[in-house]
MIGUTOR-602153 format. One record per residue (C-alpha): residue number from 1; residue in one letter; x, y, z. Coordinates in steps of 0.5 Angstrom, whole numbers, padded with zeros to 4 digits. Example, Ala and Ser with C-alpha at 12.3 -4.5 7.8 and 13.67 -1.06 7.14 Angstrom:
PT num residu    c1    c2    c3
PT   1      A  0025 -0009  0016
PT   2      S  0027 -0002  0014
END
This chain:
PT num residu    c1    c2    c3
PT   1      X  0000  0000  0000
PT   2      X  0002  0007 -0002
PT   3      X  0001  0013  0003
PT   4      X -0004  0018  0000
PT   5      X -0002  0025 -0003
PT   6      X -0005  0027  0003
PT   7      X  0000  0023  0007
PT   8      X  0005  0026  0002
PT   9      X  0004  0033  0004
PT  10      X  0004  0034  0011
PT  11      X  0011  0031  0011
PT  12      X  0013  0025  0006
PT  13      X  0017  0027  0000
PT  14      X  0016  0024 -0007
PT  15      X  0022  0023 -0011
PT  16      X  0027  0028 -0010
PT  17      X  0029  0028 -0017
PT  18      X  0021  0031 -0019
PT  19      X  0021  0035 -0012
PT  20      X  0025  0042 -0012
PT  21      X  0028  0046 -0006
PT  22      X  0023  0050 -0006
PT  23      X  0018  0045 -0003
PT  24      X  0022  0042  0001
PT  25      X  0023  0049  0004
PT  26      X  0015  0050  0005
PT  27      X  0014  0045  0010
PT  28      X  0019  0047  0013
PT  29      X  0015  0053  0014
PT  30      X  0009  0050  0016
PT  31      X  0013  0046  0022
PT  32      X  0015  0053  0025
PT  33      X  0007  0054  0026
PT  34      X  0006  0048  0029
PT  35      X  0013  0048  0034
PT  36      X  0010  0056  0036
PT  37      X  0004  0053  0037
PT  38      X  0008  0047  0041
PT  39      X  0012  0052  0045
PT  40      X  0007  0057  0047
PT  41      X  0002  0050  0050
PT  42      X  0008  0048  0055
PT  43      X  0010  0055  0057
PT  44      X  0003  0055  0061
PT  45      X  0006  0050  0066
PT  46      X  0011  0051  0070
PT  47      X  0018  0047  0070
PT  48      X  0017  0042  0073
PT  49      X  0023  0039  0074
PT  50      X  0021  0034  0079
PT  51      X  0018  0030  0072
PT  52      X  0026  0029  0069
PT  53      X  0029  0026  0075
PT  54      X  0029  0018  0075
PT  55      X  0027  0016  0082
PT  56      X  0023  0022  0083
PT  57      X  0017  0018  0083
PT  58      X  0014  0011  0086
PT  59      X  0013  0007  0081
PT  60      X  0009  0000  0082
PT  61      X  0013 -0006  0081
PT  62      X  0010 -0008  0074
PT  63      X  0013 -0001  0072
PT  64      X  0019 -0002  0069
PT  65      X  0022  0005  0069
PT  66      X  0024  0004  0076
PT  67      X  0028 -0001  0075
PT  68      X  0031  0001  0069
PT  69      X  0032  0008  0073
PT  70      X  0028  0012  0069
PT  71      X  0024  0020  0070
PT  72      X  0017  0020  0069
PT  73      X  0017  0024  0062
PT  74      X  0023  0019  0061
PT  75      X  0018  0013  0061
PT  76      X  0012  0016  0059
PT  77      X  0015  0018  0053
PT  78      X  0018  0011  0050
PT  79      X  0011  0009  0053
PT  80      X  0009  0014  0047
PT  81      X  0014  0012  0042
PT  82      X  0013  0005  0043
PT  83      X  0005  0005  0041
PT  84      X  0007  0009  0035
PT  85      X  0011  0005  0033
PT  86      X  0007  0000  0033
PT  87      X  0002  0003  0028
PT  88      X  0008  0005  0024
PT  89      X  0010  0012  0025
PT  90      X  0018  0010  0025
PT  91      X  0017  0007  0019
PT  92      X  0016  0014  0016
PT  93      X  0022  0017  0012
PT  94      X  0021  0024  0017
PT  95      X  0020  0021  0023
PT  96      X  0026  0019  0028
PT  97      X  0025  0015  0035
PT  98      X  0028  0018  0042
PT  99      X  0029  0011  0043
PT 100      X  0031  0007  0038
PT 101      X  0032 -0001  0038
PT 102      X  0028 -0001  0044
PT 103      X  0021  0000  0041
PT 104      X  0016 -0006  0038
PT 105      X  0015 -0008  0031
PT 106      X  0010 -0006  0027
PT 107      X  0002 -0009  0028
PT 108      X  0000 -0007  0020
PT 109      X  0003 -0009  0013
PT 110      X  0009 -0005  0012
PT 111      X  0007  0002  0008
PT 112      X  0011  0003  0001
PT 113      X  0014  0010  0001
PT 114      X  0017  0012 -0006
PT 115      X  0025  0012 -0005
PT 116      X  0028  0019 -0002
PT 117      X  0033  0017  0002
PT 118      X  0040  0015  0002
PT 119      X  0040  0008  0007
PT 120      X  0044  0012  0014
PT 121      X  0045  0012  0021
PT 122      X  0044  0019  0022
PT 123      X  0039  0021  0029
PT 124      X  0042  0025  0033
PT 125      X  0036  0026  0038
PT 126      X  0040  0026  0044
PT 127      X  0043  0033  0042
PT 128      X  0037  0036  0040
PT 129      X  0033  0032  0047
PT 130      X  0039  0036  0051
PT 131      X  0038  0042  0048
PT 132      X  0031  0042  0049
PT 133      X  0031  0040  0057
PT 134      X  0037  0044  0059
PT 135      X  0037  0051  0054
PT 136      X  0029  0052  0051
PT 137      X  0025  0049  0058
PT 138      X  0028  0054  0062
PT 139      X  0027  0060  0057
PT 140      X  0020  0059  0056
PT 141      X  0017  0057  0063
PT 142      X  0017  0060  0070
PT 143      X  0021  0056  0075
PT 144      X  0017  0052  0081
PT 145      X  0012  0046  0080
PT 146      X  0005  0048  0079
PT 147      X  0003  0040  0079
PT 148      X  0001  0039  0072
PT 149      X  0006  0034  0072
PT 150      X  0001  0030  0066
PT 151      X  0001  0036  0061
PT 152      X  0007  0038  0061
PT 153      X  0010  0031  0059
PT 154      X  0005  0031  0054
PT 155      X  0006  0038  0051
PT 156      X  0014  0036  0052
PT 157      X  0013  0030  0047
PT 158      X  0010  0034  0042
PT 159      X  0015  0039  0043
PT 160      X  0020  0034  0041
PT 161      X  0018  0031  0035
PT 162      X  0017  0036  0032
PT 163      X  0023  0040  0033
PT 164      X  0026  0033  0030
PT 165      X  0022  0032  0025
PT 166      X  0024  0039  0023
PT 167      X  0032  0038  0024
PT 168      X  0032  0031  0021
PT 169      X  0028  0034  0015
PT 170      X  0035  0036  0013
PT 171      X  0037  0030  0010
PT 172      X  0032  0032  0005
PT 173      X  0034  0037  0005
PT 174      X  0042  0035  0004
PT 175      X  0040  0030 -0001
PT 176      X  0036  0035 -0006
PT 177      X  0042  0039 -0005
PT 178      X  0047  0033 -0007
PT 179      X  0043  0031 -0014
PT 180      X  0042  0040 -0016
PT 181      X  0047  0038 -0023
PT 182      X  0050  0046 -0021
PT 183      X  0054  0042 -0016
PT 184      X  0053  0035 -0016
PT 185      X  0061  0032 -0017
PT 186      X  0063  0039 -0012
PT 187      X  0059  0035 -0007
PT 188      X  0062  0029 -0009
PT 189      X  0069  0031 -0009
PT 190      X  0068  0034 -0001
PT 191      X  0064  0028  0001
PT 192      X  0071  0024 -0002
PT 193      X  0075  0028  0001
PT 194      X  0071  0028  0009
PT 195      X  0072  0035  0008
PT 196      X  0066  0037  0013
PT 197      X  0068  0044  0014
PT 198      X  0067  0044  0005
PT 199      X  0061  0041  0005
PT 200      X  0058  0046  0011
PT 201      X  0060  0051  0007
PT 202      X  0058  0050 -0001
PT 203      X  0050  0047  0003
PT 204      X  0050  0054  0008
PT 205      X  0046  0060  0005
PT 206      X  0045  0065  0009
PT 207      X  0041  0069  0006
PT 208      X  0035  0065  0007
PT 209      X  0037  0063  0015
PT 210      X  0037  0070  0015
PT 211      X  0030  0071  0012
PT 212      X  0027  0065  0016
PT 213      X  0029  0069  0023
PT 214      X  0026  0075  0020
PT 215      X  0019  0070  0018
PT 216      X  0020  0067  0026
PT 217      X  0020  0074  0029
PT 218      X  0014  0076  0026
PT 219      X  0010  0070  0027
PT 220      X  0013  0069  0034
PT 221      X  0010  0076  0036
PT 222      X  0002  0075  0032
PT 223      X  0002  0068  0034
PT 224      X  0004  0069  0042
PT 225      X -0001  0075  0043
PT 226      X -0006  0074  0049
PT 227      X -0012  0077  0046
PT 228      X -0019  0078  0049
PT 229      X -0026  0080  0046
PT 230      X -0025  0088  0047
PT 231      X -0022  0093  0043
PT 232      X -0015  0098  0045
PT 233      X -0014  0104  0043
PT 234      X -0015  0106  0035
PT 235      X -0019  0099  0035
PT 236      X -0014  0095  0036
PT 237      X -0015  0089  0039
PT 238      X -0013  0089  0047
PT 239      X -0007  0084  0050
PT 240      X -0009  0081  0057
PT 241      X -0004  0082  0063
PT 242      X -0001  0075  0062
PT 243      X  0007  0074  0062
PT 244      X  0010  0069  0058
PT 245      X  0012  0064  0063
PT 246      X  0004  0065  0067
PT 247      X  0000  0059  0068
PT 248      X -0006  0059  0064
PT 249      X -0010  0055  0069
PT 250      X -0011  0054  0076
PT 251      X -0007  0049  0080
PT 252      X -0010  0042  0080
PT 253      X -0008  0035  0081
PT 254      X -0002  0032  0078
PT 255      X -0002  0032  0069
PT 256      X -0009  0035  0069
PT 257      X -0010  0043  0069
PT 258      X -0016  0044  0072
PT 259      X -0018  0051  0068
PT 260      X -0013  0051  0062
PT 261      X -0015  0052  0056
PT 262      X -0010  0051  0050
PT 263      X -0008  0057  0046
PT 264      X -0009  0054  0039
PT 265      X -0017  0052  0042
PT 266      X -0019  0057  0045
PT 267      X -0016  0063  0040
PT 268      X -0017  0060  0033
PT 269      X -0013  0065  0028
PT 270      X -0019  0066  0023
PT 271      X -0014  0069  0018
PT 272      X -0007  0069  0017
PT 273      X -0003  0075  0017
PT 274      X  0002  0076  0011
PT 275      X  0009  0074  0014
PT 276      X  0013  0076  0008
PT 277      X  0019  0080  0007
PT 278      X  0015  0086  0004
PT 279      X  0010  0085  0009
PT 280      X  0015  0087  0014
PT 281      X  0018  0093  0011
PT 282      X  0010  0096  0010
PT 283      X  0009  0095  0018
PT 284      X  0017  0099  0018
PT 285      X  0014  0104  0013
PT 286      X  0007  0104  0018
PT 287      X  0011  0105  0025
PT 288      X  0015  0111  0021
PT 289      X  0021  0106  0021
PT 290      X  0028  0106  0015
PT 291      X  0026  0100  0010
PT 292      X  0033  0098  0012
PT 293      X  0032  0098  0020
PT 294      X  0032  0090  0021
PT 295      X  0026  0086  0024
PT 296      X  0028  0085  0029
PT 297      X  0028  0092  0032
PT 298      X  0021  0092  0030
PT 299      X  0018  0087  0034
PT 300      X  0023  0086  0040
PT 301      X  0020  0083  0045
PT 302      X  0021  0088  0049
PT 303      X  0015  0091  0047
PT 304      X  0011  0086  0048
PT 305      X  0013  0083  0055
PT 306      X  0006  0080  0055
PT 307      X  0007  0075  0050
PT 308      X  0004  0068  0052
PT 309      X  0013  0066  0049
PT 310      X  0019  0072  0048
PT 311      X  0020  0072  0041
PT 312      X  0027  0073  0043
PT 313      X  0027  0065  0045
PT 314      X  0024  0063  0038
PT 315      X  0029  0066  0034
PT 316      X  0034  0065  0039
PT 317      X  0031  0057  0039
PT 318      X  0033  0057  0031
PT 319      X  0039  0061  0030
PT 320      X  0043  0058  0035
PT 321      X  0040  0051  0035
PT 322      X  0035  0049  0030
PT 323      X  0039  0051  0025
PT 324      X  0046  0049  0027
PT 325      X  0042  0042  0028
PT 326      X  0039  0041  0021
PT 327      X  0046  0044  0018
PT 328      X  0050  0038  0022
PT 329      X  0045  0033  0019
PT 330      X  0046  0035  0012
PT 331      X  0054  0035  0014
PT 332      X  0053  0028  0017
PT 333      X  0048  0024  0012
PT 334      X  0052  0027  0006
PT 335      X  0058  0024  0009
PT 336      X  0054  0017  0008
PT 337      X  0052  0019  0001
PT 338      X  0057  0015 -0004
PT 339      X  0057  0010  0002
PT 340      X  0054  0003 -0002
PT 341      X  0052  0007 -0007
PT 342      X  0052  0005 -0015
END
């Protein structure tokens, strides 16, 4: 069985020789929303750090995760991945496990899904687990426990894979790259000689990293606005008094808020606003702004110190780690490329 055109579009390739960069680059675009969306749901909750120390909960016997010395956000998610896996999610090109050659086969018949990658080894999902846990969790929730030890695991799995759906797509994005004719037998000849800082180089375009901050600030700004049913001034709308490391709910019993309500539900964007270069000079122009002043002066998180998330932790979450993730994924699934091949 094939996987529908459907299936296709959120995320599965078809070949690459009849799928341009620039397709590839708009699902990279819509992973941005749904990691805001992903960021902006965790940032209601607290740390709560007691989720990812081993021993911190009483496990009954029967549970493994004691015995194997795991936290509770630990084994919650390799419980996860193991369901998952058994309805095939990892047999997807663009999906890769927190806990691989520990999850079960697959109950259905294999999916058939067209050829896209080179056969590789690249996972780097312990690099991208530390740098959730430790640099993006502190950024984005207040310190403290607020009991909601369920909810926040599950917005910690969806964060996570997600943001390595995201950075493992650079093998697709390094494989698209490495059969352009343009520079074809350069990539080869790097990739022959390991000439990894080479490789970095010829895949690197800064401009478009560049451009994709500009798109993430300006989406962090609309998106992790708090907005209420009145009107401010001008008819603007009036942003409610909520920080972004605030609780959205009242404190309840452990992984179920009592009041919560997710951000995504409950504030439905009925119109996308255009997040385009040319939209962002027209607001400068608007704000009495230079048409070169940066975006980034535009909407610094400064000016909206109410946001549900700091624009700054978004651009800063891409630029310093998402980014530099993807590009040692492209470096390293390259380095496999003419391995076995034909």
């Amino acid at each position: 069985m094939r996987p529908t055109a459907a299936n296709q579009l959120v995320g599965n390739p078809a070949k690459l020789q009849e799928l341009p960069l620039s397709d590839l680059r708009n699902t990279l675009i819509r992973l941005e929303d749904t990691i805001i969306f992903g960021l902006i749901e965790r940032a209601q909750f607290k740390r709560n750090d007691v989720i990812y120390q081993p021993g911190a909960f009483e496990f009954t016997e029967e549970c493994p995760a004691a015995s194997l010395g795991l936290s509770f956000f630990s084994y919650f998610l390799w419980e996860q991945e193991k369901l998952q896996a058994k309805v095939r999610r990892y047999q997807s090109p663009d999906e890769y496990p927190f806990f691989p050659g520990q999850l079960p086969d697959p109950i259905l018949p294999p999916l058939n899904y067209p050829p896209t990658l080179h056969p590789n080894t690249v996972n780097i999902n312990d690099r991208i687990m530390d740098v959730y846990l430790h640099s993006l969790i502190p950024q984005i929730c207040a310190s403290g426990d607020d009991r909601h030890h369920g909810a926040s695991a599950v917005c910690d799995v969806d964060c996570l894979q997600n943001l390595s759906k995201r950075i493992h797509y650079g093998k697709f994005i390094a494989e698209s790259k490495f059969r352009d004719p343009r520079y074809h037998a350069t990539y080869v000849e790097l990739i022959r000689k390991r000439d990894t800082d080479g490789i970095m180089k010829l895949l690197t375009n800064s401009a478009v990293e560049q451009k994709l901050l500009r798109r993430l600030r300006r989406k962090a700004v609309i998106y992790g606005q708090d907005l209420d049913e009145e009107e401010g001034e001008n008819g603007a709308p009036a942003v409610a008094s909520q920080n972004c490391n605030g609780s959205a709910g009242s404190k309840g019993h452990m992984g179920e808020p009592s009041s919560a309500t997710p951000y995504a539900i409950s504030q439905p964007l009925r119109t996308l606003p255009d997040l385009s270069d040319q939209a962002v000079k027209d607001d400068q122009m608007a704000a009495g702004l230079p048409s070169h002043t940066p975006s980034s002066s535009l909407s610094s998180s400064s000016s909206f110190h109410n946001a549900k998330i700091s624009p700054d932790v978004v651009v800063d979450l891409y630029e310093k780690y998402v980014i530099p993730l993807t590009k040692d994924v492209e470096v390293e699934y390259l380095l496999q490329r003419l391995d076995n091949a034909e």
